[in-house]
Each structure stands twice: as C-alpha cells, then as structure tokens.
SEZADREN-92507 format. One record per residue (C-alpha): z, y, x; residue number from 1. Coordinates in Angstrom, 2 decimals. Each point is the difference from the previous one (the first is absolute). Layout:
<atoms>
+---------+---------+---------+------+
!      up !   north !    east ! resi !
+---------+---------+---------+------+
!       Z !       Y !       X !  NUM !
...
+---------+---------+---------+------+
</atoms>
This chain:
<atoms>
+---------+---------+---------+------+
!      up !   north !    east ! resi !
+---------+---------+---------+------+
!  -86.34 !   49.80 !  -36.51 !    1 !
!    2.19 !    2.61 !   -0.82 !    2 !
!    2.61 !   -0.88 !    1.90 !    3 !
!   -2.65 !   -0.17 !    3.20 !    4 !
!   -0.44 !    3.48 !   -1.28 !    5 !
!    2.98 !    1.40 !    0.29 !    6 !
!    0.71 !   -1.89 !    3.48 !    7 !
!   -3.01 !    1.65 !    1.29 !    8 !
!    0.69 !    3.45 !   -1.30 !    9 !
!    4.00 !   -0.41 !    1.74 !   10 !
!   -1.59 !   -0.72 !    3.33 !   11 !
!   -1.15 !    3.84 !    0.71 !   12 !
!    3.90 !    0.90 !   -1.68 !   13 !
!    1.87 !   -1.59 !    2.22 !   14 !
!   -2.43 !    0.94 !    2.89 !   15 !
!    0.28 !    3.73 !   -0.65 !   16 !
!    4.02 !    0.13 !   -0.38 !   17 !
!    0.32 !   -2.38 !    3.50 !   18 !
!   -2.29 !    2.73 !    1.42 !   19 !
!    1.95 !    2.91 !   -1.92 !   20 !
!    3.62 !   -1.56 !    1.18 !   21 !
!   -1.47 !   -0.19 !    3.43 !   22 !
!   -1.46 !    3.83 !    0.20 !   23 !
!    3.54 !    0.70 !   -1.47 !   24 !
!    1.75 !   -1.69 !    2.80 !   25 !
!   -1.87 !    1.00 !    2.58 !   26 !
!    0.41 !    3.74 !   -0.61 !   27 !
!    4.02 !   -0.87 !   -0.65 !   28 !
!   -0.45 !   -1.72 !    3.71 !   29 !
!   -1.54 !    3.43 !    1.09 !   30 !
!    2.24 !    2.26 !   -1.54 !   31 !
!    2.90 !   -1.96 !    1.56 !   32 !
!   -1.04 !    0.16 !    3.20 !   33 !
!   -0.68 !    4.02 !   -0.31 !   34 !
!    3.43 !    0.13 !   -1.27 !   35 !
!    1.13 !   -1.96 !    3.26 !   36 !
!   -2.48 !    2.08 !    2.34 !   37 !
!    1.38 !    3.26 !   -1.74 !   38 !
!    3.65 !   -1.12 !    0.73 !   39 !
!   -0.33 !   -0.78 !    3.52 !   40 !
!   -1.64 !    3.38 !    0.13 !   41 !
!    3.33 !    1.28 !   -1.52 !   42 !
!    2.03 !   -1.71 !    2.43 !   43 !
!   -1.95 !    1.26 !    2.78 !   44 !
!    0.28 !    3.25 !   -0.80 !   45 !
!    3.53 !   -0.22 !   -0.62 !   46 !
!    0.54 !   -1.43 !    3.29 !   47 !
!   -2.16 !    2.58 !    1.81 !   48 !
!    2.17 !    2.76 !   -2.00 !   49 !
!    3.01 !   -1.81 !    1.45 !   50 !
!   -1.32 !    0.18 !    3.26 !   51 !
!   -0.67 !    3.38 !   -0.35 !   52 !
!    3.40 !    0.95 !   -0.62 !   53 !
!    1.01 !   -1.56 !    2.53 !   54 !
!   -2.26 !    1.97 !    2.54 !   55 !
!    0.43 !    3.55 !   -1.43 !   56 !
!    3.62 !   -0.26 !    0.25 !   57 !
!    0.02 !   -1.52 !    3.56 !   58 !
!   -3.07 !    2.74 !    0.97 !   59 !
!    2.24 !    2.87 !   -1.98 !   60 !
!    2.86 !   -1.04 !    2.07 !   61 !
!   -2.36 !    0.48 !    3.12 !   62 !
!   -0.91 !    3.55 !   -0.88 !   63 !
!    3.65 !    0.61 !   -0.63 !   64 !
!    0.82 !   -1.15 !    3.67 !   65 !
!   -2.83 !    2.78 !    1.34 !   66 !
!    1.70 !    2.50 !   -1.85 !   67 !
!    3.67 !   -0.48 !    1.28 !   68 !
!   -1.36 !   -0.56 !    3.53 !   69 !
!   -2.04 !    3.34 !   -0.82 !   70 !
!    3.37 !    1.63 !   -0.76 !   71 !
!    1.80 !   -1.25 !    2.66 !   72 !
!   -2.08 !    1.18 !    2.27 !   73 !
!    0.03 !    3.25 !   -1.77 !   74 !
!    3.22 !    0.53 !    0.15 !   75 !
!   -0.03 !   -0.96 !    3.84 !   76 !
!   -2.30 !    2.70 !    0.61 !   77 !
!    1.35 !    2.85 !   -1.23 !   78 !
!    3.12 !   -1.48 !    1.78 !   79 !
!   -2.29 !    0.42 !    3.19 !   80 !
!   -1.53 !    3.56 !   -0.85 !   81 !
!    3.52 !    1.47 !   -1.04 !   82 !
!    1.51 !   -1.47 !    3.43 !   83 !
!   -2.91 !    1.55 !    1.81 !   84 !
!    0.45 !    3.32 !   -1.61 !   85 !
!    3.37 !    0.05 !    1.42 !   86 !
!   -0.72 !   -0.78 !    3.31 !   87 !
!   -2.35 !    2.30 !    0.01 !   88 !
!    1.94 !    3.13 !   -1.20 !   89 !
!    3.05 !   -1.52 !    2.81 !   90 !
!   -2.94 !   -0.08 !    2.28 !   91 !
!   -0.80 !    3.69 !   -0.35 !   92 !
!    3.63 !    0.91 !    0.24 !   93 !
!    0.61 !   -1.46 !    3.12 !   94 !
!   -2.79 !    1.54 !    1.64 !   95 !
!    1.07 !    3.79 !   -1.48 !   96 !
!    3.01 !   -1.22 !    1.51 !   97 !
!   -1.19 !   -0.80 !    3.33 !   98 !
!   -2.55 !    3.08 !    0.11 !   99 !
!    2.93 !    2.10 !   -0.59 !  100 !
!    2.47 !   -1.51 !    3.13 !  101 !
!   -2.68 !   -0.29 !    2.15 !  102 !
!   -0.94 !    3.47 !    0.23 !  103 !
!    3.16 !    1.07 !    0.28 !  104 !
!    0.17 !   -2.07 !    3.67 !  105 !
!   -3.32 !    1.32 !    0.66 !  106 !
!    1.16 !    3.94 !   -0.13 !  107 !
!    3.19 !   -0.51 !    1.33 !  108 !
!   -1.48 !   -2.68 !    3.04 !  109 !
!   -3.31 !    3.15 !    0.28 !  110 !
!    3.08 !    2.81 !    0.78 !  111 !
!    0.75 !    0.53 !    3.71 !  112 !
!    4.17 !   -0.40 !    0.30 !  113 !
!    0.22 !    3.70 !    0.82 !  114 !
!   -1.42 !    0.92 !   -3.22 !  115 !
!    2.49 !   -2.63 !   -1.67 !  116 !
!    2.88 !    1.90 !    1.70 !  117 !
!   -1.11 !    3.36 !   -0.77 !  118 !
!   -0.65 !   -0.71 !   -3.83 !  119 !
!    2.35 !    1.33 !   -2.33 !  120 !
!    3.22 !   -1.76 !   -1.20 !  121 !
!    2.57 !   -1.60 !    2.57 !  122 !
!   -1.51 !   -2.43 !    2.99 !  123 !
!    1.95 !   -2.71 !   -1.28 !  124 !
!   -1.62 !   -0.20 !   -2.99 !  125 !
!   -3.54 !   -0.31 !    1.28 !  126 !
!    1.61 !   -2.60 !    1.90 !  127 !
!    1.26 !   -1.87 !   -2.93 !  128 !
!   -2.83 !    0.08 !   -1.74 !  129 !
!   -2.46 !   -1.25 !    3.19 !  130 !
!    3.05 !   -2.95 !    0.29 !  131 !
!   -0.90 !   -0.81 !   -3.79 !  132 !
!   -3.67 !    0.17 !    0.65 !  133 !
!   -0.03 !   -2.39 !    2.91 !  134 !
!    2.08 !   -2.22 !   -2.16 !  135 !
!   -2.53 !   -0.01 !   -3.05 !  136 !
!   -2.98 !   -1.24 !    2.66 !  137 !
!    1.31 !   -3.62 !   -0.41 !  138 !
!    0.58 !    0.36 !   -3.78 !  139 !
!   -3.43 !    1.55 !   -0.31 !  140 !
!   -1.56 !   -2.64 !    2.03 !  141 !
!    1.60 !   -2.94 !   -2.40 !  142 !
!   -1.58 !    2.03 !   -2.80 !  143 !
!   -3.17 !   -0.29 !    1.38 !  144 !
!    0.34 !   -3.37 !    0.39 !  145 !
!    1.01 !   -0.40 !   -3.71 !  146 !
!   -2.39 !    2.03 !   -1.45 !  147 !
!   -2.75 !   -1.87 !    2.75 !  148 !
!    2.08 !   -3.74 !   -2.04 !  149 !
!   -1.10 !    1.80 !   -3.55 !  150 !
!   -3.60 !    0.88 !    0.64 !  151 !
!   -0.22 !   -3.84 !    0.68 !  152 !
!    1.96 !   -0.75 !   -2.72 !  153 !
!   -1.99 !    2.56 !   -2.37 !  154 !
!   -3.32 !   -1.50 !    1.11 !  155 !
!    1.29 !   -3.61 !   -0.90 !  156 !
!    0.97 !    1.67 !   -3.11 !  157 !
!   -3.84 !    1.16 !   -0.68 !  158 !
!   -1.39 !   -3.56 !    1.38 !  159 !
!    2.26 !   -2.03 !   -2.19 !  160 !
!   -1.08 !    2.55 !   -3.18 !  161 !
!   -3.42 !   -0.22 !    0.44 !  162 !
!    0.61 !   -3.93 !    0.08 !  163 !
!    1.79 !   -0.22 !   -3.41 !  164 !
!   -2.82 !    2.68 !   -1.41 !  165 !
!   -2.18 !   -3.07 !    0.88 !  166 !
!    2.11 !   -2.60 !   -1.55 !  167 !
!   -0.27 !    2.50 !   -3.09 !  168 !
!   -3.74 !   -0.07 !   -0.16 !  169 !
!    0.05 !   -4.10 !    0.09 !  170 !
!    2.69 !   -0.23 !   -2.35 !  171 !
!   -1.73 !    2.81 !   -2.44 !  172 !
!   -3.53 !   -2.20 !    0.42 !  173 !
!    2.07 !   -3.18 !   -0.40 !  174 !
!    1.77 !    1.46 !   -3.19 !  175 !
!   -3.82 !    0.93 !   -0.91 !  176 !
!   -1.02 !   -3.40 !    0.60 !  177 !
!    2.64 !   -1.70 !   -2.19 !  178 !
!   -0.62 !    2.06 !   -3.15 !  179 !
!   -3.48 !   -0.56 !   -0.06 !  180 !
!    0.12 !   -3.85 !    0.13 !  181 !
!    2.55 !    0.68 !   -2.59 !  182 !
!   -1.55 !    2.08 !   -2.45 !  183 !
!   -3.00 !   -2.68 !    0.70 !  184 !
!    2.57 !   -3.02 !   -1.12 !  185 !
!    1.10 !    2.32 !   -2.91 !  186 !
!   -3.21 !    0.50 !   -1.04 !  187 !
!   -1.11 !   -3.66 !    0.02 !  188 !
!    3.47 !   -1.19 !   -1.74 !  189 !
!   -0.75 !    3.12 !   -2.89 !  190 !
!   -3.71 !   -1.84 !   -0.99 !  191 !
!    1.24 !   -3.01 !    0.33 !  192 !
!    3.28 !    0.50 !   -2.20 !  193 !
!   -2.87 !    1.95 !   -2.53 !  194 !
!    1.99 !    3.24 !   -0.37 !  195 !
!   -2.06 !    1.71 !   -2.97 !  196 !
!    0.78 !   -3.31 !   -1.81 !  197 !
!    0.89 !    0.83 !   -3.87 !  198 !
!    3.41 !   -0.98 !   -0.14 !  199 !
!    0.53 !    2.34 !    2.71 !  200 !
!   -1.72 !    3.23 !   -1.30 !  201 !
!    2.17 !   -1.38 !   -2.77 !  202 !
!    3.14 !    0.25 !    1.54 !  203 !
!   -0.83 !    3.61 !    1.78 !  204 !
!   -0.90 !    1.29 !   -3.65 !  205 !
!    3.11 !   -1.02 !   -1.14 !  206 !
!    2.46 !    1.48 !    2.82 !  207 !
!   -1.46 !    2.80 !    0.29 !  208 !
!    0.68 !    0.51 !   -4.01 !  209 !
!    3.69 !   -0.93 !    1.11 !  210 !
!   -0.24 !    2.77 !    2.69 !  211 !
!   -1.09 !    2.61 !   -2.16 !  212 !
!    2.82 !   -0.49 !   -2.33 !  213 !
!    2.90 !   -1.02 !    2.32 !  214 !
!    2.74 !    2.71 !   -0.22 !  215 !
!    1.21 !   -0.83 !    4.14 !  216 !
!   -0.35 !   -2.58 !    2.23 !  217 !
!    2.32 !   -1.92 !   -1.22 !  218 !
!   -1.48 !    0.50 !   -3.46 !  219 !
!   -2.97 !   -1.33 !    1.38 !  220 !
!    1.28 !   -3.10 !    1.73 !  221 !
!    1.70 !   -1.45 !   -3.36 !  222 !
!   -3.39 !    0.58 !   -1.42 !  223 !
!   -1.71 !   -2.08 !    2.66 !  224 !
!    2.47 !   -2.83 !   -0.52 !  225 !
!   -0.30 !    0.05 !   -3.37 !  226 !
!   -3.61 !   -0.18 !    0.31 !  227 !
!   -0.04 !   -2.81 !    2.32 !  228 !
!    2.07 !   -1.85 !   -2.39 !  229 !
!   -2.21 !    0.16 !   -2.91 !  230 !
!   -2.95 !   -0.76 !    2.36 !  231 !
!    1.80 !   -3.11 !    1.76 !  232 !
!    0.76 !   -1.19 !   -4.08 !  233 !
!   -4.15 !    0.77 !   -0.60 !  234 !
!   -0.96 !   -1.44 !    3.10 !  235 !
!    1.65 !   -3.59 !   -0.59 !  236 !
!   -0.80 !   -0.41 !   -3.73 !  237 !
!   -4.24 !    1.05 !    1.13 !  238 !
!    1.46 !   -3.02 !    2.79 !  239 !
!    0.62 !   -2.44 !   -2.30 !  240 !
!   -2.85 !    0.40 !   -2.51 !  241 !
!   -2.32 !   -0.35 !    3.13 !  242 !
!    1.47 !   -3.33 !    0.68 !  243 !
!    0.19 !   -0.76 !   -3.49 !  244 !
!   -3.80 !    0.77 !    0.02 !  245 !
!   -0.79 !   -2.16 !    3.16 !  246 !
!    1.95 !   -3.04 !   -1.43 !  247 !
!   -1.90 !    0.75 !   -3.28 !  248 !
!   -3.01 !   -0.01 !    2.00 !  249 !
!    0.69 !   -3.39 !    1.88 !  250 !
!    0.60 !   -1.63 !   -2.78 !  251 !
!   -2.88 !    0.69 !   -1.63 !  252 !
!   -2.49 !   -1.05 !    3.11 !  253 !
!    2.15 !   -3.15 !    0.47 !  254 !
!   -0.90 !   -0.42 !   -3.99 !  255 !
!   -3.29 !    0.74 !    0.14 !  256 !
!   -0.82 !   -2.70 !    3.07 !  257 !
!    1.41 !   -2.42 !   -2.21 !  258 !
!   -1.71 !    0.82 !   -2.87 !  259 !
!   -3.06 !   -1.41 !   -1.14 !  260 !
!   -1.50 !    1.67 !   -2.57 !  261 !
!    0.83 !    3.64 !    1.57 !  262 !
!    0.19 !    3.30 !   -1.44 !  263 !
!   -2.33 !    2.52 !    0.79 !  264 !
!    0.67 !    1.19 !    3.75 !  265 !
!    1.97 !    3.43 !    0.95 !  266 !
!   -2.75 !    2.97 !    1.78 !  267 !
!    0.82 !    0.38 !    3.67 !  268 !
!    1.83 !    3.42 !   -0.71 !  269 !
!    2.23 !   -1.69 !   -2.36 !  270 !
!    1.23 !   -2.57 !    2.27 !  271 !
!    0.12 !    2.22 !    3.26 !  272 !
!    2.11 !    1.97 !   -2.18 !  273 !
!    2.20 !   -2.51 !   -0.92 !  274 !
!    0.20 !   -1.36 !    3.12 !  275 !
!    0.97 !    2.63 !    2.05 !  276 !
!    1.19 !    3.53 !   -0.89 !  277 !
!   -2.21 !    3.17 !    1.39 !  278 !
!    1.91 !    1.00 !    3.33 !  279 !
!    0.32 !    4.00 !   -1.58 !  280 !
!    1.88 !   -1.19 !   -2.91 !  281 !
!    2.67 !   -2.18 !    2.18 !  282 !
!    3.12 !    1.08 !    0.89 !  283 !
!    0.37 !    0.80 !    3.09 !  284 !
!    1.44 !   -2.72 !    1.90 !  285 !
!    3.61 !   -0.18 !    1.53 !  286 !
!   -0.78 !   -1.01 !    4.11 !  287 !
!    2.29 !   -3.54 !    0.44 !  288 !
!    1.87 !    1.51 !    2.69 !  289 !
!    1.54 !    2.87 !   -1.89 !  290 !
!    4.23 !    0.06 !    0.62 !  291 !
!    2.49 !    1.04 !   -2.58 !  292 !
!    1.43 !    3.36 !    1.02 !  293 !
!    3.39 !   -1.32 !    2.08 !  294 !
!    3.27 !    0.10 !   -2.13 !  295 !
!    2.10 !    1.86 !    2.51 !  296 !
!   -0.59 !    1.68 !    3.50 !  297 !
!    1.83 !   -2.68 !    1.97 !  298 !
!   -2.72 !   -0.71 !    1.61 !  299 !
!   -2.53 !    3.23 !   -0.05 !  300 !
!   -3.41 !   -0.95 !   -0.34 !  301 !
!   -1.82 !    3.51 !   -1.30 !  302 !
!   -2.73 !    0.99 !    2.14 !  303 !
!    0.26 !    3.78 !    1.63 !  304 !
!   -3.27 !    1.66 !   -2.18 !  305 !
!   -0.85 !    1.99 !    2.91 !  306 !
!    1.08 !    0.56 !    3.77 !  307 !
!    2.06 !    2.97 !    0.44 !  308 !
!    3.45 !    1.52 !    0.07 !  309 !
!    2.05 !    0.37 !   -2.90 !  310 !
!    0.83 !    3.65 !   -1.01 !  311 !
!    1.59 !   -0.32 !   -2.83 !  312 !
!    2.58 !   -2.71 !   -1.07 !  313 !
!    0.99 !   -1.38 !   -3.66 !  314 !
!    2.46 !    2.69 !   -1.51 !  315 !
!   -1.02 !    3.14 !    2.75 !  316 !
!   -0.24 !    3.16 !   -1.99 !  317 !
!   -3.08 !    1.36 !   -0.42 !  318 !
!   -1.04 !    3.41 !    1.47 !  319 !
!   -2.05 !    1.42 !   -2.71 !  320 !
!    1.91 !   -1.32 !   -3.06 !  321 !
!    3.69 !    0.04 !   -1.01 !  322 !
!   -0.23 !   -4.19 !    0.03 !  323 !
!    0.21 !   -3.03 !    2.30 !  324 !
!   -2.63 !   -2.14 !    1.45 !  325 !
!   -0.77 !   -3.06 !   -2.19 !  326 !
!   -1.63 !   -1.72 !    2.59 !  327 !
!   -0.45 !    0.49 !    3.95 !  328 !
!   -2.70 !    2.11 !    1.87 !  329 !
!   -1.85 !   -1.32 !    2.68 !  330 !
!   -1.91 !    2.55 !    2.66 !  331 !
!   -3.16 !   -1.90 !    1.00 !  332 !
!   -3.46 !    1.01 !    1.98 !  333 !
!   -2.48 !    1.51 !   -1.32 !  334 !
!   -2.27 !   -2.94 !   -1.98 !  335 !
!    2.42 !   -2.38 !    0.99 !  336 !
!   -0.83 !   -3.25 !   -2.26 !  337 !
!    2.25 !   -1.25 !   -2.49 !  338 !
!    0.91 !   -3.52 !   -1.45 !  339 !
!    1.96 !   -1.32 !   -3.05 !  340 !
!    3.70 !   -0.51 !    0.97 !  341 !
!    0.17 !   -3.12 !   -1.91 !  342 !
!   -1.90 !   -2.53 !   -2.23 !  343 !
!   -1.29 !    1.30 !   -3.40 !  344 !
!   -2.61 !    1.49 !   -2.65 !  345 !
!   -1.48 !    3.68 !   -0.29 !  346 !
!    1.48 !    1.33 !   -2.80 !  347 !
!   -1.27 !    3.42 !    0.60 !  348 !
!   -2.21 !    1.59 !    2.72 !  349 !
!   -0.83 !    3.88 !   -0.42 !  350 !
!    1.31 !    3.54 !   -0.07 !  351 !
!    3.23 !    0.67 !   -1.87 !  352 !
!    1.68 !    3.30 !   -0.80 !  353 !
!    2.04 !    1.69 !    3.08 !  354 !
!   -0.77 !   -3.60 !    2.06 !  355 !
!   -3.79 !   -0.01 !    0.67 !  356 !
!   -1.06 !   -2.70 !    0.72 !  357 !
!    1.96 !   -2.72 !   -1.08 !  358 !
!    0.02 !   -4.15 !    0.32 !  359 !
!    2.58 !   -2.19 !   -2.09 !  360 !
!   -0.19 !   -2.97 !    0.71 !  361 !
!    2.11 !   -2.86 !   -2.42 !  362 !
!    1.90 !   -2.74 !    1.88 !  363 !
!    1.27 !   -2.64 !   -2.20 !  364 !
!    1.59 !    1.22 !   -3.62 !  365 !
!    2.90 !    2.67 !    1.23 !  366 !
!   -1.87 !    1.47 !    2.73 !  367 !
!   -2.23 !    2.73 !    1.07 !  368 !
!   -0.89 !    1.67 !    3.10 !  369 !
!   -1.48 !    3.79 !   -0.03 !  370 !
!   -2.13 !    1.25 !    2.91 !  371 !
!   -0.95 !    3.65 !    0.10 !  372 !
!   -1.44 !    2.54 !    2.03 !  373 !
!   -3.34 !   -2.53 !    0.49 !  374 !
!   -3.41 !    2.09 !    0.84 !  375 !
!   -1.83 !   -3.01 !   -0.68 !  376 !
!    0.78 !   -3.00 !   -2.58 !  377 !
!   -1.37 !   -3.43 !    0.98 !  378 !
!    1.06 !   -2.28 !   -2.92 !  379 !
!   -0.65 !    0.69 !   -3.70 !  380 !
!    2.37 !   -0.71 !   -3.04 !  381 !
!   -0.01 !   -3.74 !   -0.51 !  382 !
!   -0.24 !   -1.15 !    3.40 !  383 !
!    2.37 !   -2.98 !    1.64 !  384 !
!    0.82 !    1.39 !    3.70 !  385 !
!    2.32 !   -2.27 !    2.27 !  386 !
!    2.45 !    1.85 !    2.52 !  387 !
!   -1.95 !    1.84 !    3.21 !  388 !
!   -3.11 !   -0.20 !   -2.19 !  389 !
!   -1.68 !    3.49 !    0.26 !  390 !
!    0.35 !    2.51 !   -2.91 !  391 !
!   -0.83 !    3.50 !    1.34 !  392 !
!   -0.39 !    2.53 !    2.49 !  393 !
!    1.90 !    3.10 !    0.91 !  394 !
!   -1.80 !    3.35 !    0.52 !  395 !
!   -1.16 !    1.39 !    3.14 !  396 !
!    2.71 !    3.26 !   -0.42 !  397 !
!   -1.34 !    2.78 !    1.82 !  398 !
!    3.03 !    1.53 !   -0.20 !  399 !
!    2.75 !   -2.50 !    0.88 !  400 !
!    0.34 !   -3.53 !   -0.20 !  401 !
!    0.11 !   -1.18 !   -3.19 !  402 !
!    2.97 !   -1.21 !   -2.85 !  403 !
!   -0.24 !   -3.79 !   -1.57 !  404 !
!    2.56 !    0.06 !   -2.94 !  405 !
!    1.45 !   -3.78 !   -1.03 !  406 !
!    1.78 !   -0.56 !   -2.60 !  407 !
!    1.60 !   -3.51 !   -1.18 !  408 !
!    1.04 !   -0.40 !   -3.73 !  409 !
!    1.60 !   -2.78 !   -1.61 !  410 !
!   -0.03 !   -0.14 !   -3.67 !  411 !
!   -1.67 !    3.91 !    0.17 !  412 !
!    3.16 !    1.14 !    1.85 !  413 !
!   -0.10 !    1.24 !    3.74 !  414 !
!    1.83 !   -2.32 !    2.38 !  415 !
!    0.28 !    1.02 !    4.10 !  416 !
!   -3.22 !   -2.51 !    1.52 !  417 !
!    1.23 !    0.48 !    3.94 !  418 !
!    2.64 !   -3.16 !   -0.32 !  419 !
!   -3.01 !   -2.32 !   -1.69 !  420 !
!   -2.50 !    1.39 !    2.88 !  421 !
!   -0.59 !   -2.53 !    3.07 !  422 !
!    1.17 !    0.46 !    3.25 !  423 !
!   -2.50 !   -0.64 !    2.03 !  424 !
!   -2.72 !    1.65 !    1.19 !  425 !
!   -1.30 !    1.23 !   -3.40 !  426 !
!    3.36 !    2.24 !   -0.04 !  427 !
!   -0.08 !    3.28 !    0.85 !  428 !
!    2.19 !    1.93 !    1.91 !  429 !
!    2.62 !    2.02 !   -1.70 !  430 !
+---------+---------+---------+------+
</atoms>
C-alpha cells in the first residue's frame, strides 16, 4: 500500500518537471531565435552601412566633379571678360584714331586749291602733306574694315560669355543638387552608424582632454597615438571576455537541454544580456574593407581632400612666421566638400589652437593625416572613414577663396604627402 502510495504521489513529480523542462526549453528555443533575428538585424545594418559608404563617397566624388567643372568654367570666363575688356579699350582707340585722320581729309578735301596755295608755309609742303593724305585713304579704309572684323568679333565675344554665364548657373544648380543628396546620404549613414553612441561621447571626452593639454601639434598627435594604443589593448581584452561570455553562455543552454532535472531558468534580461551586448556599449566596429596605410609611395594611392590648386608646397616658407610649411596648402572654392585622403579612424574632430578647425584622422599604427581650415566637420572622434568618404566642408569665404591645410605625419613627425597623393583626377594642379 505504501509503495502504491508513493507511486501515486511521483506521478504529479515527474509530470510537473516534464512540463517545467519543457517551459524551460521552449523559452531557450525563443531566446535563440531572438538572438538569431537580432543578428541578422546586425548584419543588415552592417551591410546597409557598407552600402552607404559606398554611395557617399561615389555621390561626394559627384559634387566634387560640379565644383571643378564650376571652376573651370570660372576661370574661362574671366578669360572671356578680360579679353573683351581689351578689345574694347583697342576698339575705342582705333576709332580716336580714325576720327582724328579723317577730319584732317575732310578740311583739307573742304579748302578750294587757291586757298591751299595761298596758306602760309612753302607750296610744296601743302603738297606733301595732301600726297600723304591721299595715301592714308587706303590705310584708313583697311582700318575700317578691321575695326568693322572686331565689332563681329567683340559681339561673338559677348554671345559666347553670356553662354558660359549659363553653363555657370547649371553647373552652380548641379553643384546644389549634389550636396543635397549628399548631406541626405550623410545624414542617413550618421543614424544609422548611431553617432551619440557612448563609446563615442567617450572617445570625444577623452581627446578633447588631450587637446587641452597638448603643448603643439605634434604634442598632440603622440598623445592621440598613445591613446589609441591603450584603447586598441582595452578594446580586445572587453573582445575576448565577450566571447568568453557567449561560449560561457552556450554551454550552459546546450547543458541545460540536456539536463533533466533543471535549475531554475535565467529572466529574459539576463539572457538578452548575455546573449548579445547593448549596441552603445560596443566598440565601434572596424568596416571589412579598411586598407593598411601603403608602405611606400611607389604607387600613390592618397586621395586629393579637396579640388583645388596647391599654393603652398612641403618645405615653402611661410609668410607670416619665420618657419617652413609642414604640410601643403590647397586653394579651393568656397564650400567646396572635402573627403578623407585615405582609409582610417577619427582620432580628433574640433577646434585646435592657431588651426581651427581641425580633423586627424589615424591610418594604421605610424600614421596620421591633419586637415585644417574645415568650416564644417562631418565625422566625430571614433569614426572609421574609407578614402573619398566625406569628412567636411569648406567655408563660403566672402573674401577670397578659401585655404585647406594637410598635413601627413608618420610616427608624429611631418613627412612631404604630394609624392603619396594619386595622380589622377583627385590631384590637383600645382
């Protein structure tokens, strides 16, 4: 009897831990597949990001095309209006000119010959001098005729002017057209990419800490690569206790399916957290397609930052200072757009000391690039660009077009960048 007992008081036991293991595995089942739903949300966000590189760089090379055309035609113009000027002011001297001969023949043809022979001064004189005159009628008459050639010439001057003035206005609106659908791809990659994330407000606290105490420039650099060291160490030890964690966590699910008297199950914020770690407190992650910073400039593959003319080589001396140019100056248009010259992270993004505004950007362990004379700063400190990718723009410069400053450093020194620049249609013209 007692042993009928016990057999019917195991029954309900057994039932209730089949049904417990069950509810246990089928919220492991569900959290699995929001892990799996969660990564393929991760992967296709990573692959629009991608994407969107891709596009801002191609649509910031587009503006950039605009704006050379823009100067180009510029340049053309004034080519035109200086021309014009000239012909004008040759214009008005020939006609003085011709005023002045022509009444001459008109007083002299108007006096009677008696009156010639009677004027003062010896006959042959007013002989020689009606000889003269009747020879000037054919030279006068070939001036007419070439000043008849540059009135033609003077109104093809003024019809192909007012053409290029209309090839201005499409290029300006095309120019227009190109920065808005890029500050619209910008925009999109910026939410996407999650910009106020907390590693990154992290990482702009930090530099500008660095940039407050820097000494120079160069001070500042050494401090940014020291940085980035410790941060690299941090960020791959916080790397390998997350995987450490996720294996820890496998493990334990694989367990607890197996199991089958089970423990009492993990709340739904303690698995989601071990499952997958909160996107603000990531890293941010390296694109795939990042290159390491070429090892010589045999074959130059630096992007030009902005279209322009280079004012300024590696090594000039400087006007306004007793010291030579650590990097190269590049004359641009007003609010021309600028890109990163080569593959790399923000390091710093912000105003510094005599520079203004200011973008280093860290390519590989020896290298740096600095960009100054920005209006406006596109990227923020922590941020993986790829070559072309768009960083800033240049001011408007009511008074002159304006100055982008680049500077290349390699282990904090200054090296010249126009040998690692590329030579093709991102170079500008010297």
């Amino acid at each position: 009897m007692l042993s009928a007992l016990l057999l019917s008081l195991s029954g309900p036991v057994v039932l209730a831990e089949d049904t417990r293991l069950k509810e246990v595995e089928r919220a492991l089942e569900q959290d699995r597949a929001k892990a799996e739903a969660l990564g393929r949300q991760a992967q296709a966000l990573k692959d629009e990001i991608k994407g969107l590189r891709r596009d801002v760089v191609a649509a910031a090379r587009a503006a950039q095309g605009p704006e050379e055309a823009l100067s180009a035609t510029e340049h053309a113009l004034a080519g035109l209006e200086a021309e014009r000027a000239d012909k004008q002011a040759a214009l008005q001297t020939q006609r003085s000119r011709l005023v002045r001969t022509l009444g001459a023949l008109q007083r002299i043809a108007l006096r009677p010959p008696e009156v010639a022979f009677a004027a003062p001064g010896a006959p042959v004189d007013t002989l020689r001098s009606a000889m003269l005159l009747s020879v000037a009628v054919p030279v006068i008459e070939r001036r007419g005729q070439d000043l008849r050639g540059e009135l033609v010439a003077l109104d093809g001057l003024r019809r192909e002017i007012a053409l290029k003035q209309g090839d201005l206005a499409a290029e300006t609106r095309n120019l227009e057209a190109e920065r808005k659908r890029l500050a619209r791809l910008i925009e999109r990659k910026r939410g996407l990419e999650n910009v106020t994330s907390a590693e990154q407000r992290a990482a702009r606290a930090r530099v500008r800490k660095l940039a407050r105490e820097a000494k120079d420039l160069r001070d500042f650099v050494a401090k940014l690569e020291r940085d980035a060291q410790k941060r690299a160490e941090e960020e791959a030890q916080e790397a390998a206790a997350r995987q450490e964690r996720e294996s820890a966590e496998r493990a334990t699910q694989d367990a607890g399916g197996r199991a089958t008297a089970p423990t009492e199950p993990q709340s739904q914020e303690t698995q989601q957290a071990l499952l997958a770690t909160p996107p603000a407190k990531r890293p941010l992650e390296k694109p795939d397609n990042v290159r390491d910073f070429p090892r010589s400039t045999a074959v130059s593959t630096l992007v030009m930052p902005a279209r322009g003319r280079v004012v300024a080589a590696f090594g000039d001396r400087e006007k306004k200072a007793a010291t030579t140019s650590r990097g190269i100056s590049i004359l641009t248009r007003g609010a021309a757009q600028v890109v990163a010259p080569y593959d790399g992270r923000v390091r710093y993004a912000g105003v510094f000391r005599g520079y203004g505004q200011i973008l280093i950007i860290q390519h590989g362990e020896r290298y740096h690039t600095v960009l100054a004379g920005l209006d406006r700063i596109d990227a923020v400190a922590g941020q993986w660009v790829l070559a072309g990718e768009p960083v800033g723009v240049m001011s408007r410069s009511e008074n002159g077009d304006p100055i982008l400053y680049l500077e290349l450093r390699r282990s904090g020194q200054p090296i010249n960048p126009l040998p690692w620049l590329a030579t093709t249609n991102d170079k500008v013209q010297g």
